[in-house]
C-alpha positions as CSV (number, residue, x, y, z in Angstrom):
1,X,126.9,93.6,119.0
2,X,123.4,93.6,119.6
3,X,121.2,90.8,118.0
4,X,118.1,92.1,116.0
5,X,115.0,90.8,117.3
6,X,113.0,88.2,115.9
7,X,109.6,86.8,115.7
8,X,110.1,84.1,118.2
9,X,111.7,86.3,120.6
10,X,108.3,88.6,120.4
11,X,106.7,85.6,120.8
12,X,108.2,84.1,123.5
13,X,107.8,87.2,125.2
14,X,103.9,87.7,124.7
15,X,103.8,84.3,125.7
16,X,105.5,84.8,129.4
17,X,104.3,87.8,130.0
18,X,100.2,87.3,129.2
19,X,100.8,83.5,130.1
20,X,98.9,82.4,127.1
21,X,100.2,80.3,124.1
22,X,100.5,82.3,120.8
23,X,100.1,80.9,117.5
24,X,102.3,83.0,115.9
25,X,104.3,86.4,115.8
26,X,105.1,88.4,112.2
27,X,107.1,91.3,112.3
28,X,105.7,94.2,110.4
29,X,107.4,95.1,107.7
30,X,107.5,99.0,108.6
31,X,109.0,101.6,111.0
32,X,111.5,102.9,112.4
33,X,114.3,101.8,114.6
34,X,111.8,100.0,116.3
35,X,110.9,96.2,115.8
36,X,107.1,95.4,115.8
37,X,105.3,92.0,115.9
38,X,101.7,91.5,115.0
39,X,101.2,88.2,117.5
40,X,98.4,86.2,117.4
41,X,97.6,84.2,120.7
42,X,96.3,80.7,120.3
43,X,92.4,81.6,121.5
44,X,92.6,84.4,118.4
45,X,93.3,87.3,120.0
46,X,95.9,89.5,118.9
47,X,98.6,91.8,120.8
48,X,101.4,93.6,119.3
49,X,105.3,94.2,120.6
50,X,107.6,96.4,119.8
51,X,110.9,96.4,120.7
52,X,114.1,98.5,120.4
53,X,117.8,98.3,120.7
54,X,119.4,99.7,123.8
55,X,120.2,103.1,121.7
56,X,116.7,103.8,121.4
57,X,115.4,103.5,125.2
58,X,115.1,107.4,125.6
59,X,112.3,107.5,122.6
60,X,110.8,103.8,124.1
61,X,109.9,105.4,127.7
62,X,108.8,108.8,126.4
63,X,106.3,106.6,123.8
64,X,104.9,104.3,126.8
65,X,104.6,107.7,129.2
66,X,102.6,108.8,126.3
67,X,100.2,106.1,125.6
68,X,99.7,105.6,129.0
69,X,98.8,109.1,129.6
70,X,96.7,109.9,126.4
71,X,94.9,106.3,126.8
72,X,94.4,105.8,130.7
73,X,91.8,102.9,130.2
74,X,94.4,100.9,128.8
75,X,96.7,98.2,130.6
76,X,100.6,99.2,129.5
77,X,102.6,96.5,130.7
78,X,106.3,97.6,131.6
79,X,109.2,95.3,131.2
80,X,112.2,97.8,131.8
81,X,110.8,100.9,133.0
């Protein structure tokens, strides 16, 4: 079984992959199949993750294709691609 996601999980990510320290990560409480964290770095800046369970990687990759193409001037950083 697959574990559901939690808030320090989305922030231990944020954390590794922007190298920053976050302050905290809340989970918003809508959507779905995917899990979504508001985080809030410690400098006050705020980033949000989402992730999803393996069942869901088809809809994952087709929505970072997608935000990649229709926002080019934004960074999209992969983890699994």
């Amino acid at each position: 079984m697959i574990a559901t996601p939690t808030e320090k999980d989305a922030a231990d990510i944020a954390g590794r992959l922007l190298r920053r320290p976050v302050l905290q990560a809340r989970r918003f409480p809508t959507g779905k199949g995917s899990f979504v964290f508001d985080v809030t770095l410690a400098d006050g800046d705020r980033v949000v993750v989402r992730m999803n369970t393996p069942n869901y990687v088809p809809l994952f990759k087709g929505a970072v294709h997608w935000s990649v193409t229709l926002r080019p001037d934004r960074k999209s950083t992969r983890l699994n691609s």
